[in-house]
N, C-alpha and C positions, 0 to 999 in steps of 0.2 A: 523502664521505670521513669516516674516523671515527680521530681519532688518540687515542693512550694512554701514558698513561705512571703506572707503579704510584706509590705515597706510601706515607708512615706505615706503614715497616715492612713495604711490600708489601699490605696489609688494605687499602686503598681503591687505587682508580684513578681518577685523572683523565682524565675522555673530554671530547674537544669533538667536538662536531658540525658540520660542514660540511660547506655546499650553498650551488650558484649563486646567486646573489643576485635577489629575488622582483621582479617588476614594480614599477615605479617606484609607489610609495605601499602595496604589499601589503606587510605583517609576515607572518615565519614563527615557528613557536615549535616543541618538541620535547614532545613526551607521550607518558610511559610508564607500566609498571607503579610504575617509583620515584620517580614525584609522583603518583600516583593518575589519571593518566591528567588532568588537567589543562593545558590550553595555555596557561593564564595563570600557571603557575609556573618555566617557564624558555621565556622570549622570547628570539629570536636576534636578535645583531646585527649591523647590515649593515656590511662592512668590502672597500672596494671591490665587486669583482665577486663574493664569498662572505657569506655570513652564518651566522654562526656564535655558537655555547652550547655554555659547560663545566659540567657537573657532576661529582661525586664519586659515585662506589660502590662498593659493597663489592667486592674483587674476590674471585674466586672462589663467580660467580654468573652466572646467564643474565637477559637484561632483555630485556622485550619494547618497542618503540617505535612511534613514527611520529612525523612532521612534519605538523605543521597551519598552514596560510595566513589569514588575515583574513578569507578570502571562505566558511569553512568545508572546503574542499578536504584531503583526509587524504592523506601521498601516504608512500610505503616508502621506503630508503636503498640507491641502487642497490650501495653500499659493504657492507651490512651482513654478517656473518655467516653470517645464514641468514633464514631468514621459515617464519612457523607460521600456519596459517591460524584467524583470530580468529571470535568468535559472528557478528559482522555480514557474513560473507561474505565479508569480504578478507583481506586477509593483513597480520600485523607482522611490521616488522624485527625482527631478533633481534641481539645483541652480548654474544660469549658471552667473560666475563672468569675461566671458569675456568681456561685454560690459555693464552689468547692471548699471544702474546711482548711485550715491552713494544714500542711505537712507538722507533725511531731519532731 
């Protein structure tokens, strides 16, 4: 599940990410084009049975994604958008905040 809700004027969004909550001892994180694709810049946190990461961006832009596990495992957001197929042979979620309605 991917919730939103615009800020500052409407020019950023606020997205969390949420997904079911990883095996007991495995960390998930969130890696995209907007931290360079890094899973050690926004780690999720486990909150009961979800784990979940907020970031900010720009809205009125497409980002491309993924979730990554502890174990190295890359996995899509079955929420997301859309998915674009990336160099490595799989596919990224996509979360597209040019026209999305705000989240309720």
């Amino acid at each position: 599940m991917i919730q939103r809700e615009r800020m500052n004027g409407d020019e950023q969004t606020t997205v969390t990410f949420i997904v079911p909550a990883a095996a007991k001892g495995e960390k998930l994180s969130v890696a995209g084009d907007f931290n360079g694709w890094d899973p050690g810049q926004l780690p999720m946190t486990k909150r009961g049975k979800r784990c979940t990461a907020t970031a900010m961006l720009d809205t009125g832009r497409r980002y491309a994604f993924r979730y990554v596990s502890s174990d190295g495992r890359w996995f899509d957001d079955e929420a997301a958008d859309g998915y674009e197929p990336n160099d490595l042979g799989t596919t990224n979620s996509i979360i597209d905040l040019t026209a999305q309605p705000v989240d309720a």
